[in-house]
C-alpha positions in Angstrom: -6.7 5.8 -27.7 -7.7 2.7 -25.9 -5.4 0.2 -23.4 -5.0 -2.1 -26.2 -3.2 0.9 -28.2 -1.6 2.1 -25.5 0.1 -1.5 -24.9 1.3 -1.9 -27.9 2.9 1.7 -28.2 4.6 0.9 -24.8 5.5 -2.7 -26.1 7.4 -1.1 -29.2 8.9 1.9 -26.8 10.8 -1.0 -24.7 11.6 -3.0 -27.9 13.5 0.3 -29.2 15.4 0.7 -25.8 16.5 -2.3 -24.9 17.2 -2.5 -28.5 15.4 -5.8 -28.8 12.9 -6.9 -31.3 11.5 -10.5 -29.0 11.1 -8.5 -26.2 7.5 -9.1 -24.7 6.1 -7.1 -22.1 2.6 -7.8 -20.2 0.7 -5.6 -17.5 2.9 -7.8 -15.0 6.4 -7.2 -16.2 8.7 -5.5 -13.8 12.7 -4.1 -14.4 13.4 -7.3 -12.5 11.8 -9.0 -15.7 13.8 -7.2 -18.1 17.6 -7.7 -18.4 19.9 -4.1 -18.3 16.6 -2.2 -16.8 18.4 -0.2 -14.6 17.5 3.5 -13.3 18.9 5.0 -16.7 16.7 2.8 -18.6 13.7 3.6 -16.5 14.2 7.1 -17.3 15.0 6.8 -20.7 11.5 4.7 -20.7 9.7 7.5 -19.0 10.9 10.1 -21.5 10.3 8.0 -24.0 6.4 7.5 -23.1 6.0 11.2 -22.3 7.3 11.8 -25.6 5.0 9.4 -27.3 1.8 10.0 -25.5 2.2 13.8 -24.8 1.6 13.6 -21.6 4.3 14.5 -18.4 4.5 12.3 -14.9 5.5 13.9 -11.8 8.4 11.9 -9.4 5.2 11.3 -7.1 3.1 9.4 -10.3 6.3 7.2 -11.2 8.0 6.5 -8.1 5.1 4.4 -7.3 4.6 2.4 -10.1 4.9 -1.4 -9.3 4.7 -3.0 -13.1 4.4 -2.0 -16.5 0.2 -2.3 -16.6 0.3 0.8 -13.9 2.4 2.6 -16.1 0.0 1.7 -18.7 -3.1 3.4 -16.4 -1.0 6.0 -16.1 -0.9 6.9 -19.2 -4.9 6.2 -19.8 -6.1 8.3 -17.2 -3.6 11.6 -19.1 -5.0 11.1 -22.0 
C-alpha cells in the first residue's frame, strides 16, 4: 500500500468519526483543525487506524505525532 492509499483510508476513517462526509484532511491538519477532536476522538482515531491498517502504535509512537501526515508515516513504515 502506498501514501496515496494510505491518505485516503485515513481521509475516510476521520469522515466516519466525526461523522462528516466534507471533511478534508491534508498531511498538515492538526485536532486544532478539526472541530470536537478532543482526546476521546484521538483515541477513537487511533483504534480506528490500527484496526484498518493492522498494525498497533505504542504511547511513545503517538504521543509525538504533531499532524495528521506523521500519522500517515506512521502507518507506512508498519506496513
Amino acid at each position: 500500500m502506498n501514501r496515496t492509499e494510505i491518505s485516503e483510508k485515513v481521509q475516510e476513517i476521520f469522515r466516519n468519526i466525526f461523522d462528516d462526509d466534507s471533511l478534508e484532511i491534508t498531511d498538515v491538519t492538526t485536532a486544532a483543525d478539526v472541530e470536537d477532536w478532543d482526546s476521546l476522538e484521538q483515541i477513537n482515531i487511533l483504534v480506528a487506524m490500527e484496526k484498518e491498517f493492522s498494525v498497533k502504535f505504542s504511547v511513545g509512537e503517538v504521543e509525538g505525532l504533531k499532524n495528521v501526515g506523521e500519522m500517515i508515516d506512521l502507518i507506512a513504515s508498519k506496513l
